[in-house]
N, C-alpha and C positions, 0 to 999 in steps of 0.2 A: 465619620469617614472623611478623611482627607482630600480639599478639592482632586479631582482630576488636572490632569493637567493639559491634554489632547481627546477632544471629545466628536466624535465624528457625527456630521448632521444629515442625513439621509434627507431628500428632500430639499436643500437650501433654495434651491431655487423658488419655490413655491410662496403663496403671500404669507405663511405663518414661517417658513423657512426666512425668507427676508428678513419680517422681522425680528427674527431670533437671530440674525446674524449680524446683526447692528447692536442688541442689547444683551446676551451674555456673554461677549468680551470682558466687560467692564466686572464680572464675575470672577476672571482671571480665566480663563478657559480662552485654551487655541483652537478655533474649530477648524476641523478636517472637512471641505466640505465635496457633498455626493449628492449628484442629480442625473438623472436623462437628457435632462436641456441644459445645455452650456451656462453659465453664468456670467455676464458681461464684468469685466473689472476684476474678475476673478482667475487669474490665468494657471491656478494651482489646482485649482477644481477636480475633483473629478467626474468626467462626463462617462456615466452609464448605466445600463439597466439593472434593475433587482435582478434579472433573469442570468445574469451574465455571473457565475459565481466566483469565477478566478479573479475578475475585477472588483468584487464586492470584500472575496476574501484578502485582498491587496488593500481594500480601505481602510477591513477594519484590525491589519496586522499593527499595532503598537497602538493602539488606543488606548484610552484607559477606562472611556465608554462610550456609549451611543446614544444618541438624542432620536430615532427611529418616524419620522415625518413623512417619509416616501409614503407616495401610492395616489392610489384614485380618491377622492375626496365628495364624490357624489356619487348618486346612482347609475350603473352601468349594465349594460347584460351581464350575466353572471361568467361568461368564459374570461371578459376582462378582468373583473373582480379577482379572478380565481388566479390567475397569471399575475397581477401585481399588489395585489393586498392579500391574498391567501399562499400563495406560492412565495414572491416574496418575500413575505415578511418570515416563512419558514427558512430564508434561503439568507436573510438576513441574521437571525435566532444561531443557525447551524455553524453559519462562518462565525458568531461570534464566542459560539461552544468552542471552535477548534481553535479560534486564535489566542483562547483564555480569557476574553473580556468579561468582567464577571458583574457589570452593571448595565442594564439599557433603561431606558425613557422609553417609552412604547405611546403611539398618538392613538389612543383606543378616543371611543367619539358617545357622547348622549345617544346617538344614535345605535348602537348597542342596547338602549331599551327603550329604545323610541316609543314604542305601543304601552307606555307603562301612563295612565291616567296623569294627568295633571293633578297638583293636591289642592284639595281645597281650600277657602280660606279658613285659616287655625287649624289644618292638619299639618301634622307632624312631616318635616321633610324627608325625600326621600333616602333612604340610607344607601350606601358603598356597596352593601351587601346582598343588593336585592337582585333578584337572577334575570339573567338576560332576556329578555325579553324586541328584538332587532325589529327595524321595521322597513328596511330594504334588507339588497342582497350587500350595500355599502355594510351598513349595518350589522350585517352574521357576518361580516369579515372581521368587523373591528372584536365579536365576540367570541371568534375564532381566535384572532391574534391575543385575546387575556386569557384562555383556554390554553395556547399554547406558550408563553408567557408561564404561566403556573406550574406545565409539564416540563420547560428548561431547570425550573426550580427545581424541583422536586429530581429529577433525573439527574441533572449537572449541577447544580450549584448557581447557576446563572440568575442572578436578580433581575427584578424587573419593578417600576412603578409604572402602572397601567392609568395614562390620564385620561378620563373620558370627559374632552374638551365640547366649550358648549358652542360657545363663536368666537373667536377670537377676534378684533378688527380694534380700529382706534375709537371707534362707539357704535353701539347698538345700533341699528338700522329698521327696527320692529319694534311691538309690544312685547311680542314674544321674547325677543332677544335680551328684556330689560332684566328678564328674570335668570338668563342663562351665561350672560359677556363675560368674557374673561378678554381684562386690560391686555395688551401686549407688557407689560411693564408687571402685570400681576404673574401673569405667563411664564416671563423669566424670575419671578421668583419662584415659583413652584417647579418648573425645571430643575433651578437647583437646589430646592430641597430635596427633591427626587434623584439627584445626584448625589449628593452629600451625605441625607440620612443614614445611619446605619440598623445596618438589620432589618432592612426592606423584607428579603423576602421575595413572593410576588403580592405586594400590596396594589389595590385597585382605588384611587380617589378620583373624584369630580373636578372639574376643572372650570373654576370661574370666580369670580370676585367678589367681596362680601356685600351683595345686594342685597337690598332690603327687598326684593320682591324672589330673592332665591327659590328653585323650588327645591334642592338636596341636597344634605346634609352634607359639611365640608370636614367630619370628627376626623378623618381617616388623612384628608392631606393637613390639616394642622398637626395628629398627631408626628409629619414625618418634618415639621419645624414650617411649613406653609403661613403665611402673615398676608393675607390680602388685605392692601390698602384701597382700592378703590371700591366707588360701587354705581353701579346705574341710574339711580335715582335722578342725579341730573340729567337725564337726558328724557326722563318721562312725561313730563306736560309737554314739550313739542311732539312726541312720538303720539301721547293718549291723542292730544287734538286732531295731527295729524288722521288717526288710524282710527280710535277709538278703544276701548276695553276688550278684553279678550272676553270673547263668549264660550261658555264651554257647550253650549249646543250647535257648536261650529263646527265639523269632523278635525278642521284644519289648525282647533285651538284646543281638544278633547284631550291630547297625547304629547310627552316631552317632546316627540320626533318634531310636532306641526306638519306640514305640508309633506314631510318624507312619509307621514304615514296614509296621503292620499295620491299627491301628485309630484312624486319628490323630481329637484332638479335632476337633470341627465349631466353625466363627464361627454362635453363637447367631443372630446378628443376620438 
């Protein structure tokens, strides 16, 4: 498939929005960019909500896709959830049936099957394939949005690569995290393979870098040209010393989610 050439970034404002708006430029991509909160330095922006669909449907009129980042990114009552990650991301999907855009990036999240055990040492990583299993209400949105995601396909034609991102940041912060980071630099590559590949589909891959402490399988986004170059390892002896090894008789170390699936963060907002 042929770069795009205008890709609209729902979300820019946010910290993975940021960074995706400093590093796939250099991809050749013009981002369109869309948030609720204004963007400083940005006077092009557009400011406003998923809810709002004449202005969603204005964004994503001449695009040539969507980089899909908006929403709530932790755990919140469900009415919120439901208003901007499940309504949303439907209102995002529908405008982009009517404008014809016939590729999105969808930020689907680990936490789509958070409750899924941790693997052991020398088992088999987890696959692309394995069914959702959420462990907030963050969580059944993001597996709601690859559910709906599959029904654009199949109904419209509308592609979609579903990442189910692990953490993104410029390093780990955890034990946990050593096994799940995805680089900002890795990020924008799997973006635009997720952009680019053809014959997507609605394909679902994981989203993180080739760590030696991974815990699932990455077949699905290398098959769509994915190359991660970094990996965590350098950041593990300060993190083990710091924290110590993950115990799996920990509730908080048992499950991919971690802490989402006891006491997950709340969306301040």
């Amino acid at each position: 498939m042929p770069v795009p050439r205008t890709v609209l970034l729902t979300g820019a404002a946010g910290g993975l929005g940021t960074l995706m708006r400093g590093l796939l430029p250099a991809y050749g991509y013009e981002l369109r960019l869309f948030d609720v909160t204004p963007i400083e330095g940005e006077p092009d922006a557009i400011t406003a909500d998923l809810a709002d669909k004449e202005a969603l449907r204005a964004a994503v009129r001449g695009a040539d896709a969507v980089i899909h980042l908006a929403g709530i990114s932790l755990e919140a009552p469900f009415e919120k959830i439901m208003r901007s990650n499940i309504e949303g991301t439907y209102n995002l999907y529908e405008a982009a049936h009517e404008e014809g855009v016939g590729r999105i990036v969808f930020a689907s999240s680990n936490h789509a099957v958070g409750f899924i055990p941790v693997p052991a040492d020398g088992a088999p990583p987890i696959p692309a394939a394995t069914p959702h299993r959420p462990d907030t209400f963050y969580g059944l949105s993001k597996a709601f949005g690859e559910d709906l995601a599959q029904l654009y396909w199949d109904l419209h034609g509308v592609e979609t690569v579903s990442v189910r991102i692990g953490s993104c940041f410029m390093e780990p912060s955890s034990v946990r995290m050593l096994s799940i980071w995805l680089s900002p630099g890795d990020c924008a590559r799997l973006f635009h393979a997720a952009l680019t590949a053809e014959g997507v589909g609605h394909t679902v891959v994981y989203g993180s870098s080739a760590n030696t402490r991974l815990w699932w399988d990455l077949t699905s986004a290398r098959a769509i040209g994915y190359e991660p170059r970094d990996d965590s390892e350098q950041y593990a002896q300060k993190l083990i010393a710091e924290h110590g090894e993950l115990d799996p008789a920990n509730p908080d170390h048992a499950h991919l989610g971690g802490p989402f699936c006891t006491n997950p963060p709340l969306w301040p907002y």
